[in-house]
C-alpha positions, 0 to 999 in steps of 0.5 A: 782861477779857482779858490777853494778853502778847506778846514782842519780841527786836529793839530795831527793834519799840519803834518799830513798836509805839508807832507801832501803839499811836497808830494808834487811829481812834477818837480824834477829838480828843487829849481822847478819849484818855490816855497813860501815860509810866510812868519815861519823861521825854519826851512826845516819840514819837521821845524816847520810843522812844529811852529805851526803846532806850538803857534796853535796854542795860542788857539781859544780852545773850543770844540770844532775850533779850526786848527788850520786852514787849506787852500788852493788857488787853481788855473785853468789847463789853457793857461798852463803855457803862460804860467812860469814860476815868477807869477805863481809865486807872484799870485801867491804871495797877493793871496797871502796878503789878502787872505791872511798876512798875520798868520803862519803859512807854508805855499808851494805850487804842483805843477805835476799836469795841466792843471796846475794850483798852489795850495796853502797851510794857513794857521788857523790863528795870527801869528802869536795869537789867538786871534782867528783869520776866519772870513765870512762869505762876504768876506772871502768872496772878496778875496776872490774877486780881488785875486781876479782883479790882481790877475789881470795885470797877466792879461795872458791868464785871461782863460783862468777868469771865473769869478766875474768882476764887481766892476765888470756887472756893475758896468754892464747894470749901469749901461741897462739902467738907462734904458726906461720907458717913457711912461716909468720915467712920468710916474717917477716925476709925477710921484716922486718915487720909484716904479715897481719895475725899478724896484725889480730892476733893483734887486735883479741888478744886486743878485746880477752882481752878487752872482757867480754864475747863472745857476747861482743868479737863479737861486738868488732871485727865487731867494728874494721871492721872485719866480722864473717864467719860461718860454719855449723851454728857455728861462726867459724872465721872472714874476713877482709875487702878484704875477706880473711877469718881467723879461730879462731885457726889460730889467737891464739883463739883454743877451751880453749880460745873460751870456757873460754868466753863462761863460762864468758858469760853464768855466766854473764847473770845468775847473772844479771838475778838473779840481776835484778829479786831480785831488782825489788822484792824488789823495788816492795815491797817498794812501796806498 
């Protein structure tokens, strides 16, 4: 799955967003659908829209202060025929608990084509509160990865996997780091500290699991300083900043490990195509 979040600044948005939320064409009946009223009262739209603006006073007023929160958790079109109401309702109410189970929130899925998402109105406080759910990067790329490991109790929803699991890499590092050379492991003994290769391997295991794809574990290595090298037009290994150059399978990284991110990466960009595509559809045909 993809989980995208979008931020709002004006109480005005509660209504455009809600209205957009209950515009999915792919209900022919109100059976064909959920709703979540997530610490609201009211199944009213209009009573509805108005707790979220009266718990936004609760809000610390500061310019560019978040008044609400928009996110979608989307699937891949190859997972359309396993998913049935009970488990994206299921989904979404774990999102809700990991994203923000204090706050307001109105959820409900569109299931208008093959790419079929939930999207949520969070409030951008707790409920009642001026306390705001804002997460972090680390933080919400938390959440993501545990929606994932949440998401494999429907092993069926295989093809809507993105975000590698943490335990997933660490796994695969652990099985690499084994795999010294005899003269790494002497200098260890004989000097009681690390190579400067198991430094590098190191680091390159923490960007490894850090990473969402290749392209992203990429950035994060020449962030850290180090340099990628090619051979016959492939990226084949990096070098650190005296020169000395490292190949992938050197450092734990063999060609299961290289191709598990390439898989994340090419999923990655096809849901957000997708993503993307499907939204600014629909927002086009709002505005006319």
């Amino acid at each position: 799955m993809i989980i995208k979040t979008k931020r709002s600044y004006t109480s005005q948005r509660y209504k455009q967003l809600i209205d957009y939320i209950l515009s999915d064409k792919g209900r022919a009946d109100q059976q064909n659908t959920f709703t979540i009223l997530h610490n609201l009262k009211s199944t009213n739209k209009d009573e509805v829209i108005q707790e979220f603006i009266e718990n936004d006073q609760y809000r610390k007023k500061r310019s560019r202060g978040v008044v609400l929160y928009h996110e979608i958790v989307s699937f891949h079109p190859d997972s359309k025929s396993e998913l049935n109401l009970e488990i994206l309702e299921d989904i979404a109410n774990e999102f809700i608990e990991l994203r923000g189970k204090n706050a307001l929130c109105f959820a409900k899925p569109h299931i208008e084509n093959d790419n079929i998402h939930i999207h949520f109105c969070f409030s951008g406080t707790e409920y009642k509160s001026s306390k705001t759910i804002r997460l972090d990067n680390t933080a919400f790329k938390s959440v993501r990865i545990n929606m994932e490991l949440y998401q494999q109790k429907y092993q069926e929803l295989d093809s809507s996997i993105v975000y590698l699991n943490k335990w997933q890499k660490n796994r695969l590092m652990e099985q690499g780091a084994t795999k010294q050379s005899e003269n790494e492991f002497q200098l260890k003994t004989r000097t009681g500290k690390p190579s400067k290769k198991d430094l590098i391997r190191a680091l390159v295991s923490d960007c490894y699991i850090q990473s969402s794809g290749k392209e992203d574990f990429f950035q994060l290595l020449i962030q850290q300083g180090l340099e990628l090298y090619k051979y016959r037009e492939k990226i084949n290994g990096l070098k650190d900043k005296e020169g000395r150059k490292y190949r992938f399978s050197s450092l734990s990284l063999g060609d299961k490990e290289m191709a598990l991110l390439e898989k994340n990466s090419d999923r990655m960009l096809e849901l957000q195509h997708i993503q993307k595509h499907k939204e600014k559809s629909r927002f086009n045909e709002l505005e006319r």
